[in-house]
Each structure stands twice: as structure tokens, then as C-alpha cells.
C-alpha positions as CSV (number, residue, x, y, z in Angstrom):
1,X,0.0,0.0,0.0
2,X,2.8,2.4,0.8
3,X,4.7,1.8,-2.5
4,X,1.4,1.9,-4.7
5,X,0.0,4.7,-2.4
6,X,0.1,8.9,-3.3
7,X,-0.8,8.8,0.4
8,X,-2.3,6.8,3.2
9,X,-4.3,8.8,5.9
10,X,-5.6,6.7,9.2
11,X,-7.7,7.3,11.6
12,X,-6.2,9.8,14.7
13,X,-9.3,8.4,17.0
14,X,-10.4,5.3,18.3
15,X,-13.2,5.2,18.7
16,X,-13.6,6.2,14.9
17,X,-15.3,9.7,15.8
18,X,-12.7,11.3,13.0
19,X,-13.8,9.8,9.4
20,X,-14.9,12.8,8.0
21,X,-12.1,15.2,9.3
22,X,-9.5,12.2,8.1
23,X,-11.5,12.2,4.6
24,X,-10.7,15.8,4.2
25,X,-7.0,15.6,4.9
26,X,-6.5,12.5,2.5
27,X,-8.3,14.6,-0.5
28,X,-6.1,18.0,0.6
29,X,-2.8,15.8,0.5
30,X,-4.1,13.9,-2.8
31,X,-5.0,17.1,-4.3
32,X,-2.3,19.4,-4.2
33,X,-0.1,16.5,-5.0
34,X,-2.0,16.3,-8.3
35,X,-1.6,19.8,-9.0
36,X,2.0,19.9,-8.5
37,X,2.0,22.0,-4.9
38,X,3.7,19.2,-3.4
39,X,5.4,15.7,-3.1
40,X,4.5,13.5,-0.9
41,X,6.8,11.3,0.8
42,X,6.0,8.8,3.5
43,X,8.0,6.3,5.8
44,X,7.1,4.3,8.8
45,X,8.1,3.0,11.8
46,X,7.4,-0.7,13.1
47,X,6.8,-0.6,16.8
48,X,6.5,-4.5,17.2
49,X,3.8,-3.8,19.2
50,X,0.3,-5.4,19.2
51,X,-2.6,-4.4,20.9
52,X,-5.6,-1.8,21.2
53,X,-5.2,1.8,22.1
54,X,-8.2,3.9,23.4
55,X,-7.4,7.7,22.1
56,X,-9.9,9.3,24.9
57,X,-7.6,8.7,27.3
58,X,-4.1,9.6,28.5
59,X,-1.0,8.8,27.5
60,X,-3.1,8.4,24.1
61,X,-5.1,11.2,24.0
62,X,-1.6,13.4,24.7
63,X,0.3,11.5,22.0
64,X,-2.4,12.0,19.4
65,X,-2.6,15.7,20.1
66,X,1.1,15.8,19.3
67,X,0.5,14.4,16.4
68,X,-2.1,16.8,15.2
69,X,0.3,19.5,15.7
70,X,3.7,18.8,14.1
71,X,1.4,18.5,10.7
72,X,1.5,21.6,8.4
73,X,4.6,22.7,9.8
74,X,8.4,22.5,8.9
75,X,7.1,20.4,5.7
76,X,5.1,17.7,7.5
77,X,2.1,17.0,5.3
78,X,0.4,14.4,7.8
79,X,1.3,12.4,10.7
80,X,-0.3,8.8,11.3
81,X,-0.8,6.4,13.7
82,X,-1.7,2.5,12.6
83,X,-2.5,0.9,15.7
84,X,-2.6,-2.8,13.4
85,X,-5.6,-5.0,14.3
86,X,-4.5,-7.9,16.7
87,X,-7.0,-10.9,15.3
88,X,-6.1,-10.1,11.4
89,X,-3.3,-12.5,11.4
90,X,-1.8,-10.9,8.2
91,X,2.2,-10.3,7.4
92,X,2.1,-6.4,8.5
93,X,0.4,-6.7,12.5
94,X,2.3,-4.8,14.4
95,X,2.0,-1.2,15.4
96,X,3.8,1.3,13.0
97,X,3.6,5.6,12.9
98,X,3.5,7.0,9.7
99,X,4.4,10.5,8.5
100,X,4.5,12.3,5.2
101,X,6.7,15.1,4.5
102,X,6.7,17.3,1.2
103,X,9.5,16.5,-0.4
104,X,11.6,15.4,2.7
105,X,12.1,11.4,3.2
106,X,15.1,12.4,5.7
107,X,12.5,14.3,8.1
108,X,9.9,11.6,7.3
109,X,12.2,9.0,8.9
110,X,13.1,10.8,11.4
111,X,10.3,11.3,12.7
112,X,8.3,8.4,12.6
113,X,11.2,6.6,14.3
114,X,11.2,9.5,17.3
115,X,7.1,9.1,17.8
116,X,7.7,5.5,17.1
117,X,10.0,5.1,20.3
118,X,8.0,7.8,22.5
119,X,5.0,5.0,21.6
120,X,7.5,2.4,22.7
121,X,7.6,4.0,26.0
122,X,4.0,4.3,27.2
123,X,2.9,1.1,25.7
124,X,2.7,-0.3,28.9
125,X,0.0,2.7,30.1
126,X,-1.4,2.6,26.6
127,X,-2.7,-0.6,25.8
128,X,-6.0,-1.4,26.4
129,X,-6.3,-3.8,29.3
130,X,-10.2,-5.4,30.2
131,X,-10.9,-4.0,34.4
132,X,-12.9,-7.4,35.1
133,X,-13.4,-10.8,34.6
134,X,-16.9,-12.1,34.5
135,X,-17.3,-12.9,38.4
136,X,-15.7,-9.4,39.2
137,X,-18.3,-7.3,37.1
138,X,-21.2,-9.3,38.4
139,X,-19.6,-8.5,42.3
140,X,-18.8,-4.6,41.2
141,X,-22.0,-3.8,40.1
142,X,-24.0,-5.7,43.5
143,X,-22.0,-4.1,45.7
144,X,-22.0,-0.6,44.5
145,X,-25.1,1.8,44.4
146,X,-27.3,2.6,41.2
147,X,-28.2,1.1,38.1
148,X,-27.1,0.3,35.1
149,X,-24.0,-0.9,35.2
150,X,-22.8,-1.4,31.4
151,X,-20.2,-4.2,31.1
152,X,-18.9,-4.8,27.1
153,X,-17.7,-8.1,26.0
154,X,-15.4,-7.4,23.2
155,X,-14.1,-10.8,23.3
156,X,-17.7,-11.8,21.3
157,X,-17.7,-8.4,19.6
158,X,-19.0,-9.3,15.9
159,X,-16.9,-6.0,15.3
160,X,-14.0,-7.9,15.6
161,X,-15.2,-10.9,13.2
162,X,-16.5,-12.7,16.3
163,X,-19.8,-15.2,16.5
164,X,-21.8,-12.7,18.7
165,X,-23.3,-16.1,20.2
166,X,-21.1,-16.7,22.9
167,X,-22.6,-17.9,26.2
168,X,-19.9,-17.7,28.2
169,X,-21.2,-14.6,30.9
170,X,-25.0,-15.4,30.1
171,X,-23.6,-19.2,31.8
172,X,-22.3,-18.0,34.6
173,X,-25.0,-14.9,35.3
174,X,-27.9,-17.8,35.3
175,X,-25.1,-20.3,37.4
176,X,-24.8,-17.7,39.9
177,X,-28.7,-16.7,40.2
178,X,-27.9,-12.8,39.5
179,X,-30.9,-11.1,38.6
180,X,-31.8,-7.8,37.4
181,X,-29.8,-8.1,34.7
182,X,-30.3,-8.0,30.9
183,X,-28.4,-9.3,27.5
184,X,-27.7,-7.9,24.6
185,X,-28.1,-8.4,21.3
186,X,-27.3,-12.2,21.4
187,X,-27.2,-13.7,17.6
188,X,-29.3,-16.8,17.1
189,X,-31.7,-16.5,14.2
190,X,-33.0,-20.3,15.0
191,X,-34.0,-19.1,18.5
192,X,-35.8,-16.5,16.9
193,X,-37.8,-18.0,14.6
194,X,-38.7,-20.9,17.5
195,X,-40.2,-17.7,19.7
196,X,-42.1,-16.5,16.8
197,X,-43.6,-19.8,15.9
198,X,-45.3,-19.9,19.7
199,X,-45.8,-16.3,20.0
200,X,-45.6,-13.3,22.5
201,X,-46.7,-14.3,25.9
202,X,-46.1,-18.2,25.7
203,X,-43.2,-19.7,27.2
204,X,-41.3,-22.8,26.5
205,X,-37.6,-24.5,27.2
206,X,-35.1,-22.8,24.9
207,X,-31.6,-23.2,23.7
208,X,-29.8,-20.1,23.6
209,X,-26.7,-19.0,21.6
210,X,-23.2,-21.3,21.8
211,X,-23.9,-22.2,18.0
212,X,-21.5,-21.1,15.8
213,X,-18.3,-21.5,16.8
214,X,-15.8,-23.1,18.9
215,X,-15.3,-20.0,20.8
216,X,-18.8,-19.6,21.1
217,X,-19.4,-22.0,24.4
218,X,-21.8,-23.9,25.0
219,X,-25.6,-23.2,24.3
220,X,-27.8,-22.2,27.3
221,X,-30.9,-24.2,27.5
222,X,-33.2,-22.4,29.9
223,X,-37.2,-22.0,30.3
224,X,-38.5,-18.3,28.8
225,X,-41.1,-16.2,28.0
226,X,-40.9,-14.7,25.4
227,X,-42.2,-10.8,25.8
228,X,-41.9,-9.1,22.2
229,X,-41.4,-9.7,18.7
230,X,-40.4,-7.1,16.2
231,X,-39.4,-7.2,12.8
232,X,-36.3,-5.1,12.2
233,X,-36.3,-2.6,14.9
234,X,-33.3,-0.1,14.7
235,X,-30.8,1.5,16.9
236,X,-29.2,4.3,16.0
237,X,-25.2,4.6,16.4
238,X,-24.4,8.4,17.5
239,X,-20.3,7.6,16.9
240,X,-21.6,7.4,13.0
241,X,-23.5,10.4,13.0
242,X,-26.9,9.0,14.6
243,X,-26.6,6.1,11.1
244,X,-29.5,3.7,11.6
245,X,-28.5,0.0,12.4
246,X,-31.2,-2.5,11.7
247,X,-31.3,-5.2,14.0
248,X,-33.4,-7.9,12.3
249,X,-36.2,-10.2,13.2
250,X,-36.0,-9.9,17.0
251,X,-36.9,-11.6,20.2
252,X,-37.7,-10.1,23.9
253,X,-37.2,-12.9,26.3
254,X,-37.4,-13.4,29.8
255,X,-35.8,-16.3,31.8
256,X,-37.8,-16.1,35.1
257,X,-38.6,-12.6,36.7
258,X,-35.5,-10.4,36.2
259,X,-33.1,-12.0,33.9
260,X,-34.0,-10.2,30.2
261,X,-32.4,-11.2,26.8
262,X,-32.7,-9.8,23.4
263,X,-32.1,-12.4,20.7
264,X,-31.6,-11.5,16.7
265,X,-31.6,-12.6,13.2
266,X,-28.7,-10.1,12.1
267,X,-25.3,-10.2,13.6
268,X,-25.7,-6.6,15.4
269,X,-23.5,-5.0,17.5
270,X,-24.3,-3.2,20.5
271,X,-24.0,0.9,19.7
272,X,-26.4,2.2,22.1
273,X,-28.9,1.7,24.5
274,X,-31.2,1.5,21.3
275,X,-30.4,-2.0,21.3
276,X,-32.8,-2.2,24.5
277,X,-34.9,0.2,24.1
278,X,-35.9,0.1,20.4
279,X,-37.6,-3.2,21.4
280,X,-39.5,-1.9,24.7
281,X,-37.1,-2.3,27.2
282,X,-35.8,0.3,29.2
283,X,-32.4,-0.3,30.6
284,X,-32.4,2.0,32.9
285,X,-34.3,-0.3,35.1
286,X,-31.9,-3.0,35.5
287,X,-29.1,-3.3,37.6
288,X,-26.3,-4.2,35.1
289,X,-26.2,-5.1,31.4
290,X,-23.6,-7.2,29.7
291,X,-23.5,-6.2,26.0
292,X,-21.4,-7.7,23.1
293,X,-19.5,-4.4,22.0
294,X,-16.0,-2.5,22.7
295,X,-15.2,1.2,22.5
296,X,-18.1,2.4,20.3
297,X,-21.0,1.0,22.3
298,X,-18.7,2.0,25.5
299,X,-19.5,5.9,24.0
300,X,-22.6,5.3,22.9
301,X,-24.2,3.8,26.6
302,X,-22.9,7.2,28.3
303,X,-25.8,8.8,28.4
304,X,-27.6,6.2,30.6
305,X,-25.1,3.9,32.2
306,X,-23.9,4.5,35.8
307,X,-20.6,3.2,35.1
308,X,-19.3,1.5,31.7
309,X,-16.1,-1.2,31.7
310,X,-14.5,-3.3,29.6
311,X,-14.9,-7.1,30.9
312,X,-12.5,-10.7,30.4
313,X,-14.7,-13.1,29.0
314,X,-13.6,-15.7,26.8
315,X,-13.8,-15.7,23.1
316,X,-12.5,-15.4,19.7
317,X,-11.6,-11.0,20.2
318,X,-10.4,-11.8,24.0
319,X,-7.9,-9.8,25.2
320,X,-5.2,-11.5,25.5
321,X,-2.6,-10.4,23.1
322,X,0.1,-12.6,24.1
323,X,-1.5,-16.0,23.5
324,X,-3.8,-14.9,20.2
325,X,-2.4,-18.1,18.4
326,X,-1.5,-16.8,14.9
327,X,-0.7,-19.1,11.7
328,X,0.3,-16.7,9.3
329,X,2.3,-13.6,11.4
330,X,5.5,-15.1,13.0
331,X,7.4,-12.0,13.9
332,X,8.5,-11.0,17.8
333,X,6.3,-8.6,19.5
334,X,5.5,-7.3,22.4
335,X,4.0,-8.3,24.8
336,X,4.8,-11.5,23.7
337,X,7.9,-11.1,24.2
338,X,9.9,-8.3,26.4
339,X,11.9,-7.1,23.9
340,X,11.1,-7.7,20.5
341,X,14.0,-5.4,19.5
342,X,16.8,-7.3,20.3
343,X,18.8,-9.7,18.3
């Protein structure tokens, strides 16, 4: 891409909040570079890092400041950082900055390699690390005043390329008796179309999620009632400028008094309390809510939650950079191993 490429441009923000201020810059660089004002020239440095790096907080939100303001000074034309994606298992994984000078591949070096190794430095405070495991978000949120606490599974985010059926927290919720507590979305079309065939207000024995995958568990079979059906209700994603996200044929159900799911016929992430809501239920009125999303539904569930983590679940997207077992990538990184660097 970098050889074929007038210019590459990514992202400054994660969550994604920046696609049509990064749009802008790209046609600006692509532009002037047509009309002769300039000539881009990019390099890059490799970090050997892997992992996932939240911008709205510090050390990242400082470092991507910094990068905003060397640009359209001294000759730098734009200053990236590719934060690599740790489940694409591709040659080109690791972390790398990116800058583009006019004219100057010296400078470019240069600096990429300095914010490369000021990267290197905070990647310990950087990288995104979950705050509980499944036991320790159920015990947070019943010790702790007010309602709801929001707790995202990105380890089952569909996001990420994941099942969205995983049973894993759902298990261990019913194991444990928690109550006041709802799911959401989980993806199991079959379940659906079983709670449509006996109808709102009938109950039966159901088997829930744990379908798809090997990372997906095992499936839940529980008695429910089913509340609702709708056909294709939609949430509506605020980090995407309020876009409209269709959710499918879709199921309320209830497993005894206080435990509520929503089931779906699309693989749909969880962007916003919409997910709830858009079907009836306010979730509001539950204690905690275990959702399958990451950083985007994290923003999105501001508004209403009391609190919002990141939880350690199991999974296909877990966490757990070190042991993600790739076929394809082979080279050292970190924080695999200590110092990918040497040798």
C-alpha cells in the first residue's frame, strides 16, 4: 500500500469519531499532490507492538494531540498512527507511525522513528487492558449503588469478526442466580424463529446462543417467556453520526422474573442503549447489562449507564494479546515477548 499509495491517511481516534475530518486531509494531500503543490513522501516505523489503544484517554489522547500539531509545519504534510488489528493475522500486524513530509524522506524518517519510540515507552500505560473478569463485574455492580452498570464483551464483539453467540457470561449470570440483569443483542436467528412460531406471551424451554463456533461455548438451555417480537427494529449509532442500524427479526425474552435477553436474526453489534430500548425495554431499570461491543457502544451507553467497563470473558476478540495463536504472522512482539528489538 505504501509503495502503490500517493498517500495513506488513518484514523487519529479510536473510537472512529474522526472519518470525515481524516476524509478531508486525505483529499487536501491527494489534491495538491496532483496539482504539482507538493510531493508527498511517506515512511514508517514498526513498533512490534500489538494491541488496542483507546485515544480518549491519556498517555493516548496526549500522543495524538502531538501528532495533530507537528502537521502543516516545517514540511510535515500528515502524521499517522496504525495501531494494526491484533485478530487479522496478516504479514504487517504490528503497530507502525506514519508521516509524510513534502518533499523530505530524511525528516519523514526521522520522525516516525522519534514518535515510534515515544510510543515504545507508554505502551505499557497505553494498551487497552479489560478492568474485570466475568465474576468481578457481576460483584462490582452488587456491591456498588445505582443502576445500570454497562459491562462490554469485546471478546464476542461481531466487530472484531466474532460469532456474537457466545454464552460464556449469560452461563455464569444464570449459574450464579444474578438477577436484574439483561443481554444484549445475542445472535441466534433459530432461537428467533422458535419464539415467533409460539408467540408473545407463551413460554417454553429454549436453547440459547453457543452455536456457531468453537469460541462460542456452549448453548444455554433455559425456560423463557418470550415478551416481544419485532421485525427489524433499529438502533441508531451516535459515533456514526446518529446512522441507523437494523437489528433484524427480533426476540424479547425473559428467563424467570428479572433475567432479560434480546435475541436477533442479524449479527448486530451493541451501539447504544437503542439495542434495549428500540424493542421496549428500558435499561435503565436494570441493575447491570452485559452487552457484546467494545469502544463504540462504551460511547454510545454514556448517556444512561452509571458506570461502563471493559470485561475478560472468553472468546474469539479476548484480550489477551500474548496468547492470540496466529498461523500466518511469526514475527517477535510485544507483549509476547519483552523485547522484541533485540537480536
Amino acid at each position: 500500500m505504501l509503495s502503490n499509495a500517493t498517500a495513506l491517511v488513518t484514523y487519529k481516534e479510536w473510537p472512529h469519531k474522526d472519518i470525515a475530518a481524516r476524509a478531508a486531509d486525505l483529499f487536501n494531500l491527494v489534491a495538491d499532490a496532483a496539482l504539482g503543490k507538493t510531493k508527498p513522501t511517506t515512511a514508517t516505523y514498526d513498533c512490534r507492538i500489538i494491541g488496542t489503544f483507546p485515544t480518549a484517554d491519556q498517555p493516548m489522547r496526549g500522543f495524538v494531540d502531538r501528532m495533530s500539531a507537528l502537521e502543516g509545519k516545517d514540511r510535515v504534510l500528515s502524521v499517522s498512527f496504525a495501531s494494526g488489528y491484533p485478530w487479522g493475522d496478516v504479514s504487517c500486524m504490528t503497530a507502525r507511525t506514519m508521516v509524510i513530509t513534502d518533499g523530505e524522506p530524511e525528516k519523514a524518517q526521522h520522525l516516525a522513528e522519534m514518535l515510534g519510540r515515544e510510543f515504545w515507552g507508554m505502551r505499557e500505560a497505553a494498551i487497552h487492558k479489560p478492568e474485570f473478569d466475568i465474576d468481578g463485574a457481576i460483584d462490582h455492580a452488587l456491591s456498588h449503588e445505582g443502576r445500570p452498570y454497562i459491562f462490554a464483551d469485546p471478546a464476542d464483539n461481531l466487530l472484531c469478526g466474532c460469532p456474537a453467540d457466545a454464552t460464556y457470561i449469560l452461563a455464569r449470570v444464570l449459574e450464579r442466580g444474578v438477577q436484574n440483569v439483561a443481554f444484549g443483542p445475542i445472535y441466534d436467528p433459530m432461537a428467533v424463529e422458535l419464539c415467533a412460531a409460539i408467540g408473545a406471551g407463551s413460554s417454553m424451554r429454549l436453547r440459547i446462543g453457543g452455536k456457531l463456533d468453537s469460541f462460542s461455548g456452549f448453548p444455554v438451555d433455559v425456560p423463557i417467556t418470550v415478551v416481544k417480537l419485532l421485525d427489524d427494529p433499529v438502533q441508531y449509532v451516535a459515533v456514526l453520526g446518529n446512522s441507523p442500524c437494523p437489528m433484524g427479526h427480533t426476540a424479547w425474552v425473559k428467563v424467570a422474573d428479572e433475567v432479560d435477553i434480546i435475541l436477533t436474526s442479524k449479527k448486530v453489534p451493541a451501539l447504544s442503549p437503542d439495542v434495549f430500548t428500540a424493542v421496549g425495554l428500558d435499561i435503565r431499570t436494570k441493575k447491570m447489562a452485559f452487552c457484546k461491543m467494545w469502544q463504540h457502544g462504551k460511547a454510545g451507553f454514556a448517556s444512561v449507564a452509571k458506570e461502563t467497563h471493559i470485561i475478560d470473558a472468553p472468546g474469539a476478540g479476548r484480550l489477551k494479546y500474548a496468547e492470540i495463536p496466529y498461523r500466518r504472522f511469526r514475527d517477535p512482539y510485544w507483549p509476547k515477548v519483552a523485547d522484541p528489538f533485540s537480536g
